[in-house]
N, C-alpha and C positions, 0 to 999 in steps of 0.2 A: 660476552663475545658477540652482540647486534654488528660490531664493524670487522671482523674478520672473513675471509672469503665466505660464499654462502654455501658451497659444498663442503668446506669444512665443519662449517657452523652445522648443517646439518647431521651430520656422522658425530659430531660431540654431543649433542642434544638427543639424539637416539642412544647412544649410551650412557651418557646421564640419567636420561628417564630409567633405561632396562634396568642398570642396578639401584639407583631410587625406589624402584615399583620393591626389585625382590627385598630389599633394605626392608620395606613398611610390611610386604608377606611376612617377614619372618615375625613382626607383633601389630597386627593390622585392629588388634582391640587400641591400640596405643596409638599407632601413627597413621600421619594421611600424608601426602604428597601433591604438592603442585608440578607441574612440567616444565621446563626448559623448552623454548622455544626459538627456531632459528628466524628473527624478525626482519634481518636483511633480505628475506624473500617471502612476501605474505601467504605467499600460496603453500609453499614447504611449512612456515610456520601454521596454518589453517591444518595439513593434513597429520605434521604432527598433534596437535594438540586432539584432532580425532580420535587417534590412535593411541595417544596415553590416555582421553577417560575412555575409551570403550574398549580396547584391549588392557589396560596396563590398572584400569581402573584409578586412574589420579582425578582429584578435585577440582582441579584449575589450573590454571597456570601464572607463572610469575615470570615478568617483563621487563626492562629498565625503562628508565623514564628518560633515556635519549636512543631515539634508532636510526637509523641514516634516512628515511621517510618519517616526514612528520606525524604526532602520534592521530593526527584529523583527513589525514591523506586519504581518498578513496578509494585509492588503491588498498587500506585494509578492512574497506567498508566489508570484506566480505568473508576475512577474519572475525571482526568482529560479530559478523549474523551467527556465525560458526558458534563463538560463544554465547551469543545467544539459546543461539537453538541445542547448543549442548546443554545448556542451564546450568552453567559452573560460572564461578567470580575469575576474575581478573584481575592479580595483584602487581600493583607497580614500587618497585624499589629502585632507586638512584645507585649508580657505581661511579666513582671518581671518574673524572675526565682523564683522557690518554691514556689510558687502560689498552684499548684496542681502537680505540679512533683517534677523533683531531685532540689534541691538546686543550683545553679553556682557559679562562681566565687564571693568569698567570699569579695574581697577589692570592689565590687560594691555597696554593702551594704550599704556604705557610702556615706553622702554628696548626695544622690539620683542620682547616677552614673550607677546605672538598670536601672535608666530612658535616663540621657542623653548620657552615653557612651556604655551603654550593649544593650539599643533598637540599633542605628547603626550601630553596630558590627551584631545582630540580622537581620538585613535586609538586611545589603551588602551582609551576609554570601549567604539569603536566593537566593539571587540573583544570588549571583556565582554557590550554588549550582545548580538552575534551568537551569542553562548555563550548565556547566562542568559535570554535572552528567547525559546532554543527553533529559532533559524536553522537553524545550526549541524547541530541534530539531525533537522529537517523535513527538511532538502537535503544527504542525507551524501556528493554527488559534487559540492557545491557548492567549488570554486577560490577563495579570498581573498587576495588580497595584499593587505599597509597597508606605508604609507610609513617611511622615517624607522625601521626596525625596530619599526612597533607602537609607538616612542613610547615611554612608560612601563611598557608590559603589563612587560619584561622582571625589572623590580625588584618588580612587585605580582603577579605569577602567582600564589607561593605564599600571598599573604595571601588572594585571590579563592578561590583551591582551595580552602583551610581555611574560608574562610565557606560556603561551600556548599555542603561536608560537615555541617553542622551550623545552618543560621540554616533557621528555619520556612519562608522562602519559595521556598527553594531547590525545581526539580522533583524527584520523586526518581531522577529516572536521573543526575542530577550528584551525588545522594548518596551514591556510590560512590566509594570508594576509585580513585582515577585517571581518573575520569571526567572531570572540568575538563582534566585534562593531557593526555587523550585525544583532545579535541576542539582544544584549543589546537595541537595538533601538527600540525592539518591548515594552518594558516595557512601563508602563505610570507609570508616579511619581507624586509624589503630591508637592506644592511649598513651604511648611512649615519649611522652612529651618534656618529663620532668618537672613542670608545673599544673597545679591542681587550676588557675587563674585561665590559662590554655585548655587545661580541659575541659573549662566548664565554659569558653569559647567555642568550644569543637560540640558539644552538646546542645549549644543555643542553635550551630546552623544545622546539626544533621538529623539532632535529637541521639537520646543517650542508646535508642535501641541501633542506631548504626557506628558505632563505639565497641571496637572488639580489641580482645586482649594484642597486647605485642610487649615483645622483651628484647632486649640483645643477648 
């Protein structure tokens, strides 16, 4: 819900969280909890996720990987210090398009192709943008996990690396030899991939220790 009003978004995400938190009280040896946060307004979203780890005691929180501000926008440079300095991850998972925003690409619609080819496009994007757009190196204790192993990043790292050693609009601290790979290593992915060939792609860029469990 990143595209519905932002005072609603906020009043859904505060009850979200309250019964989530008592959800995981009731077997807190068992469960943990990321936050719902309302990202249409960075600032509401910063002070929620405050108050879910330090009152509600949640671990993180989980985001989609399209918000109505881009996810390198500096306007949530200061969300993100937030997670920083709270010292919790930040997990990104993709939701269908037209859910609550614009509509996308209309041939996904088919055959459930929002789900298998628009979430991967969804995540690699997220990825590259947090790299290329400057996150990445603003927030360098910043935590990322993305769904689904990243998605597609696994098979386009090296083409993204090579452009950015070399296309005009690259910054120049990515034009550095290893610098894309350097940055990309901080991510953690999840192994959900369905092929072992994939995962032992996602191991070469991040290493197996940022490799954590995911299931549906």
């Amino acid at each position: 819900f990143h595209h519905i009003e932002p005072g609603q978004a906020v009043a859904y995400c505060r009850r979200h969280n309250d019964e989530l938190a008592a959800l995981v009280s009731q077997h807190p040896n068992r469960l943990a909890a990321l936050a719902s946060l309302p990202m249409q307004s960075p600032e509401a979203a910063r002070e929620e996720l405050v108050r879910a780890v330090r009152e509600l005691g949640m671990r993180g929180a989980c985001i989609g990987a399209e918000l109505p501000l881009a996810l390198d926008s500096e306007q949530l440079d200061e969300f993100y210090a937030s997670v920083c300095g709270l010292d919790v991850p930040l997990f990104i998972h993709p939701a269908p398009s037209g859910i609550d925003g614009p509509m996308g690409d209309k041939r996904l619609q088919r055959f459930e192709l929002e789900i298998m080819l628009g979430f991967a496009s969804q995540e690699a994007l997220a990825i590259a943008t947090l790299i290329l757009g400057g996150v990445m190196s603003r927030h360098p204790r910043l935590d990322v996990c993305v769904s689904h192993g990243g998605g597609a990043i696994a098979l386009l790292a090296e083409r993204l690396a090579d452009a950015v050693r070399r296309r005009p609009w690259s910054p120049g601290e990515l034009r550095q030899d290893g610098a894309f790979e350097e940055l990309l290593a901080r991510f953690w992915l999840d192994n959900h991939v369905h092929d072992d060939a994939v995962l032992g792609l996602l191991q070469r860029h991040v290493g197996p220790e940022h490799i954590v469990l995911g299931t549906n």
